[in-house]
C-alpha positions in Angstrom: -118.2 64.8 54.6 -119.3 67.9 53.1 -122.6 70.4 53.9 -123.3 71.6 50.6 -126.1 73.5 48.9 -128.4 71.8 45.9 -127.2 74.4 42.9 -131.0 73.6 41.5 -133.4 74.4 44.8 -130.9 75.6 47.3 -131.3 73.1 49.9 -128.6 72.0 52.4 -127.5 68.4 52.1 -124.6 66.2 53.2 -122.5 65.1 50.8 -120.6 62.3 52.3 -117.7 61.5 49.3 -115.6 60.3 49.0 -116.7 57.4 51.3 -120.0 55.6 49.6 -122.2 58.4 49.7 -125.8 58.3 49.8 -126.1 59.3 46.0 -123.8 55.9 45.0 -127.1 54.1 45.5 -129.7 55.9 43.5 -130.2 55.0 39.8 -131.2 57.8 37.1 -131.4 57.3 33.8 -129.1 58.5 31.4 -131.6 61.3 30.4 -132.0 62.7 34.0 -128.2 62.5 33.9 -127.8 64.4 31.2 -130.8 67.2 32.4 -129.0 67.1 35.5 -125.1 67.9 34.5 -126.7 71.1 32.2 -128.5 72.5 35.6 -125.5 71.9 38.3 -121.8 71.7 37.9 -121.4 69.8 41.4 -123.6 67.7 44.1 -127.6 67.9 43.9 -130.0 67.1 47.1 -131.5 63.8 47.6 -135.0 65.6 46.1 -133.6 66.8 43.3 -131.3 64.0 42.1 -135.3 61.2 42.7 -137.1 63.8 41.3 
């Protein structure tokens, strides 16, 4: 487990890799994907990886 810190609003999360983390569950498309990988190299929060 892992406190980290969403690279796009700064919030503190748990990342919980690499045991099934929270994230495993949550489908994106591959466009939010994509948007997503050019705004943060490493783990977004919950918020920001829905939203």
């Amino acid at each position: 487990m892992r406190k980290m810190r969403c690279e796009i609003c700064f919030d503190e999360f748990l990342c919980l890799a690499p045991f099934p983390c929270w994230c495993s569950t949550v489908h994106i498309s591959d466009e939010k994907r994509t948007s997503l990988k050019s705004l943060a190299e490493d783990c977004v929060c919950p918020s920001c990886l829905r939203g």
